[in-house]
VOZA-211286 format. One line per field, with one value per residue (C-alpha): residue number from 1; x, y, z. Coordinates in steps of 0.5 Angstrom, whole numbers, plus 500, padded with zeros to 3 digits. Layout:
BEGIN
resi <- (NUM | ...)
px <- (X | ...)
py <- (Y | ...)
pz <- (Z | ...)
//
This chain:
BEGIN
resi <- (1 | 2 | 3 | 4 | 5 | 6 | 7 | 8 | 9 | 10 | 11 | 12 | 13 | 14 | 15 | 16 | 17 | 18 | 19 | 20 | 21 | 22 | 23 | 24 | 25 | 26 | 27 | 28 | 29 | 30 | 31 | 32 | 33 | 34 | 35 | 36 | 37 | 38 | 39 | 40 | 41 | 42 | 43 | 44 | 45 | 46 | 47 | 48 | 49 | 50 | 51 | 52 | 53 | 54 | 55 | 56 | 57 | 58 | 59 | 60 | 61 | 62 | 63 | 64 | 65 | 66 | 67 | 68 | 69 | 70 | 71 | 72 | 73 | 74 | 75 | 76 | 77 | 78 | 79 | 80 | 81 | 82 | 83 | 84 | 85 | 86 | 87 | 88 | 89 | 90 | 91 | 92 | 93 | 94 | 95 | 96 | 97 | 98 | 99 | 100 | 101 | 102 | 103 | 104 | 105 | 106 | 107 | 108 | 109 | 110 | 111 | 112 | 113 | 114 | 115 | 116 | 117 | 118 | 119 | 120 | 121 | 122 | 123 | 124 | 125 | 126 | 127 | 128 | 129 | 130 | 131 | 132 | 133 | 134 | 135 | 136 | 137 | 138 | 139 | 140 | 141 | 142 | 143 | 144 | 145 | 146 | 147 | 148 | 149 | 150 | 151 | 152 | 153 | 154 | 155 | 156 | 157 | 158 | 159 | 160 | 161 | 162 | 163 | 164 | 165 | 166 | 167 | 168 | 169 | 170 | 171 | 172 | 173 | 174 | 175 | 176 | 177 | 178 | 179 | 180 | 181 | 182 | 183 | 184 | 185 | 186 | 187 | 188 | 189 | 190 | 191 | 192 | 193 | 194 | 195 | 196 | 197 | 198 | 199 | 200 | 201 | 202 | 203 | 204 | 205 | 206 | 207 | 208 | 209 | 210 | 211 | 212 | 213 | 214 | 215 | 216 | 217 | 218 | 219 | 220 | 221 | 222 | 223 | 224 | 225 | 226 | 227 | 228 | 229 | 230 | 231 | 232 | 233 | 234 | 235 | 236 | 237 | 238 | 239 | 240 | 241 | 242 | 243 | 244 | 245 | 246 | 247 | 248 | 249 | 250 | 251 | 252 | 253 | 254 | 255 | 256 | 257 | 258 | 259 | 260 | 261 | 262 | 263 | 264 | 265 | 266 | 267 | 268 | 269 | 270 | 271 | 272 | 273 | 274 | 275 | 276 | 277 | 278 | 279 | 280 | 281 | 282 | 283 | 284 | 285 | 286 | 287 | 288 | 289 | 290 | 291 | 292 | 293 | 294)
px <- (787 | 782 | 778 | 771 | 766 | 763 | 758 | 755 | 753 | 747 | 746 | 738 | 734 | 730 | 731 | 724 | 723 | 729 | 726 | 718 | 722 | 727 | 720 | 716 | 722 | 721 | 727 | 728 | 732 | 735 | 733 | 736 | 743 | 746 | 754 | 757 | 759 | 753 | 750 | 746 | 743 | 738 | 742 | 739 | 743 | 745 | 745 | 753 | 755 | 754 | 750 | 747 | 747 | 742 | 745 | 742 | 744 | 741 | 745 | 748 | 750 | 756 | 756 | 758 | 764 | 767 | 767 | 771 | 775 | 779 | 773 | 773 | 767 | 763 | 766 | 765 | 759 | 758 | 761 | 757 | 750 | 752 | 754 | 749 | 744 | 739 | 739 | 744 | 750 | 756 | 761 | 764 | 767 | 771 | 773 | 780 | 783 | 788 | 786 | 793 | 796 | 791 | 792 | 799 | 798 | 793 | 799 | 804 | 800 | 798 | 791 | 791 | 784 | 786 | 786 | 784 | 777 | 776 | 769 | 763 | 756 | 751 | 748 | 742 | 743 | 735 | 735 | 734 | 741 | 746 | 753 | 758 | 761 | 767 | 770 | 777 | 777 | 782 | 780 | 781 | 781 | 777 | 778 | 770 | 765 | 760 | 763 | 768 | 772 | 775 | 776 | 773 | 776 | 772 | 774 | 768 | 764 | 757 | 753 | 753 | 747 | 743 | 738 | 732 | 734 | 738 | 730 | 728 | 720 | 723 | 728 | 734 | 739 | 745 | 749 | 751 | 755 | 755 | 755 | 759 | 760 | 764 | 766 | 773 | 773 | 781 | 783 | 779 | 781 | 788 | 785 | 779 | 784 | 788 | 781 | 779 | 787 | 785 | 787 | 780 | 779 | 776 | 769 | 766 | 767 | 770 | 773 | 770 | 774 | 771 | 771 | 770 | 763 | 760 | 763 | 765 | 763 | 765 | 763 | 761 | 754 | 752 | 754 | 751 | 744 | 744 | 744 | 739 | 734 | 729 | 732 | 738 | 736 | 735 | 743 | 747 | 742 | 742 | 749 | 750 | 757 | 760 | 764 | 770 | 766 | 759 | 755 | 749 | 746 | 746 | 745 | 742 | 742 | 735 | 732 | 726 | 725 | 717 | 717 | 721 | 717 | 710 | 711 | 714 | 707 | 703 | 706 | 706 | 713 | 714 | 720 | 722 | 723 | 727 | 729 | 732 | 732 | 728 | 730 | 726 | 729 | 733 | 726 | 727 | 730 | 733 | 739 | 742 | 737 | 736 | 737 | 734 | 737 | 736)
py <- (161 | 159 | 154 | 153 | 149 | 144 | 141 | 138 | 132 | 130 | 124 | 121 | 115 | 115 | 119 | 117 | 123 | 127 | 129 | 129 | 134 | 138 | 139 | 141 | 147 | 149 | 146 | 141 | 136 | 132 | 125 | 119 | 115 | 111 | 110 | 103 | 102 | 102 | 109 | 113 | 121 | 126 | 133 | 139 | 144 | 151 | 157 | 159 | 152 | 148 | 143 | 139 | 132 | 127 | 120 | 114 | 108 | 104 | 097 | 096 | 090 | 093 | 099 | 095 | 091 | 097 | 101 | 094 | 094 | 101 | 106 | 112 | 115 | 109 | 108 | 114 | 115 | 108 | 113 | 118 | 114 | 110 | 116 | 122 | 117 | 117 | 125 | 130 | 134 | 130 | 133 | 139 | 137 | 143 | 143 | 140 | 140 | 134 | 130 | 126 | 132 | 134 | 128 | 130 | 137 | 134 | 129 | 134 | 138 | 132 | 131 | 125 | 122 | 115 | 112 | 117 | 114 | 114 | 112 | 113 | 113 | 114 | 120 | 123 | 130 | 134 | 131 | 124 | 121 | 118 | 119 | 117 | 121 | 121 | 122 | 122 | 124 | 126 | 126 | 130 | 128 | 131 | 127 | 128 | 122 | 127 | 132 | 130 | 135 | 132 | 135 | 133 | 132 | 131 | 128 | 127 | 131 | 131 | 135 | 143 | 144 | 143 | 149 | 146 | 144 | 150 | 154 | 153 | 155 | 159 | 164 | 160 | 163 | 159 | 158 | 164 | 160 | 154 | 154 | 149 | 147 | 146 | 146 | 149 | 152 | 154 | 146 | 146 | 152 | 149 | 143 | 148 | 152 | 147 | 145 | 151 | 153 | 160 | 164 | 165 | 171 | 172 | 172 | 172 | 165 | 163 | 163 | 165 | 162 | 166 | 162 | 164 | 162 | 162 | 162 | 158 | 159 | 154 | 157 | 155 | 152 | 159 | 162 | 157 | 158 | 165 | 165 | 160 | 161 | 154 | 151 | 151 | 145 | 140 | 141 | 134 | 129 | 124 | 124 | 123 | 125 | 132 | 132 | 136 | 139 | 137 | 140 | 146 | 149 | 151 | 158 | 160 | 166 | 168 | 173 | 175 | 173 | 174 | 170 | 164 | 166 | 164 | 159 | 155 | 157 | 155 | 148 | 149 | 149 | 152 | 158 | 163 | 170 | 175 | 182 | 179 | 172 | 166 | 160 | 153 | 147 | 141 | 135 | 128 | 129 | 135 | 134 | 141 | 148 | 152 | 159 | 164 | 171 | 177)
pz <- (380 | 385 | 382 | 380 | 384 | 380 | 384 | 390 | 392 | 396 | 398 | 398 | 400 | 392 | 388 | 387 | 393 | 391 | 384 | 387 | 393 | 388 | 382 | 389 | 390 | 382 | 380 | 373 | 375 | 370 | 368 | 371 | 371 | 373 | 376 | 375 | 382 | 384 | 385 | 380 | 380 | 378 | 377 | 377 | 372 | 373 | 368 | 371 | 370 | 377 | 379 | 384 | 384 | 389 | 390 | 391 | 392 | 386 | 386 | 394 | 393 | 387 | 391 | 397 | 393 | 390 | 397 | 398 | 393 | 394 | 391 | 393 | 392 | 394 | 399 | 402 | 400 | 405 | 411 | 410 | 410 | 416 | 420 | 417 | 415 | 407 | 406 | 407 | 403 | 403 | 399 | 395 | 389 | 385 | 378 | 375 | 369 | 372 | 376 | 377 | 378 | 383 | 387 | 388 | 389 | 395 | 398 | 398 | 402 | 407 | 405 | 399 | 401 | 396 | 389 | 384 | 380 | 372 | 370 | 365 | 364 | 359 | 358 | 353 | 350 | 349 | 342 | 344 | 343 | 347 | 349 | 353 | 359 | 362 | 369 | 373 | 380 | 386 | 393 | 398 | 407 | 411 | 417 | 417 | 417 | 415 | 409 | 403 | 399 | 391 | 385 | 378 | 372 | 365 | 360 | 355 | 358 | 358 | 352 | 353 | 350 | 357 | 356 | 358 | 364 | 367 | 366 | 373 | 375 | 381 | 378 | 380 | 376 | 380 | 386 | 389 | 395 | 400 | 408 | 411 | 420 | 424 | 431 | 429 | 422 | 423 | 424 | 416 | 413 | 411 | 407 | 404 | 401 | 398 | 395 | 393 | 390 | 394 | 401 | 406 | 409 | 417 | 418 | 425 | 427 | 422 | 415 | 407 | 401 | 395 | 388 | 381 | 381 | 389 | 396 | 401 | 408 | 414 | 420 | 428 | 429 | 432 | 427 | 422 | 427 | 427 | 418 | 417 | 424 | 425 | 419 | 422 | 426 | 419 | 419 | 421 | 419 | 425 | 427 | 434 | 434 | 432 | 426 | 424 | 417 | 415 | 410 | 412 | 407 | 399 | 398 | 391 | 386 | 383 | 378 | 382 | 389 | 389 | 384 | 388 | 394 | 390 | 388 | 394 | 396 | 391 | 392 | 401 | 403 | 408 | 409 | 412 | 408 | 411 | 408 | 401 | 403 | 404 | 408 | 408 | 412 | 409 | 408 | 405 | 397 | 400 | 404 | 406 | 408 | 401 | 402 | 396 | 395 | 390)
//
């Protein structure tokens, strides 16, 4: 079976600014936590299961050791931030329900992307007490400073009962799929289907891969321009060099596109509404374009 996304990670300078953006979109974002290799999120829940999760480096000198000591996941978010810069979107994470045998599956294909990562952290569910979540890790290579692909496996997940914080006062309902860039969508379109565990299909200039819950689109940048318009620029952060794979905008399923329209008015961000869709730029706290469709 082609497997779920999970969710995706976009790297920000604060997650002071991340949250102030994020509020700013008509989203509930989640309070803070904290990693204990040095980073920490606030996630934006979504009704269908998937979520965002913003990261900053809170801690950077444990960051730093555990990026030096073979962490995976700090150690490619260290890439990222020096090839990209403080905002972007940074990984595509699906899920697993074994991690150990995701990264097997990954070697064998020829895109083992390092040790596997187990780790907890603390969580407080809606009544106010608090748990303990838990993680297993497998990561895939992209060859891209700018973009990573891993699958997630919980083995204490987090609480279910997260209502409060899948309502979204821009009638986001959940993620109908990601738009991703490169240069060559053929020379990523192996490593993305070992990901995915699904066979993509041709689209003009490149490639979509369906999963169960959203779709995945690697497409050239002039496909990628045509899709989001100006905030097309906003792609890439300040990255000099062209990437195999980086990521270029989040697209979002909403209940009532008016409503999402006046409210991103009513808080003066800028977008641009086209038919049954509006685009507004990636912004500080905002690493990737969001794409609003009915």
């Amino acid at each position: 079976m082609p497997r779920l996304i999970d969710h995706l990670v976009l790297p920000v300078s604060s997650l002071v600014i991340a949250r102030a953006r994020l509020e700013r979109l008509g989203f509930t974002v989640a309070p803070d936590a904290v990693h204990p290799f040095g980073t920490q999120n606030a996630c934006v829940f979504l009704a269908d299961g998937t979520y965002l999760e913003p990261l900053s480096v809170g801690d950077p000198v444990k960051a730093a050791e555990t990026a030096a000591q073979g962490n995976e996941f700090t150690r490619r978010d260290r890439i990222f931030r020096d090839a990209v810069g403080e905002d972007g979107f940074s990984a595509l994470v699906v899920s697993s329900q074994d991690a150990v045998a995701d990264r097997a599956r990954f070697a064998s294909a020829g895109i083992g992307g390092g040790d596997l990562l187990e780790f907890s952290r603390g969580a407080r569910t809606a009544d106010g007490r608090d748990v303990v979540a838990s993680f297993r890790l497998a990561f895939a290579e992209t060859e891209s400073k700018a973009f990573f692909l891993f699958a997630c496996e919980r083995l204490n997940p987090l609480p279910a009962d997260r209502a409060h914080l899948e309502r979204h006062a821009n009638a986001v309902l959940g993620l109908r799929g990601l738009l991703l860039v490169a240069e060559r969508p053929k020379a990523v379109q192996a490593v993305l289907e070992t990901i995915l565990d699904a066979a993509a299909r041709p689209v003009e200039h490149g490639f979509l891969i369906e999963a169960p819950n959203g779709f995945v689109s690697v497409e050239e940048p002039r496909a990628v321009e045509a899709h989001l318009g100006s905030a097309a620029a906003s792609v890439g952060g300040t990255t000099e060099v062209a990437e195999p794979l980086q990521g270029a905008a989040l697209i979002f399923a909403t209940g009532d596109l008016a409503v999402t329209a006046q409210w991103l008015a009513d808080k003066d961000v800028a977008f641009e509404k086209s038919g049954t869709r509006i685009v507004v730029a990636a912004a500080p706290g905002q690493g990737a374009a969001f794409v609003f469709e009915e």
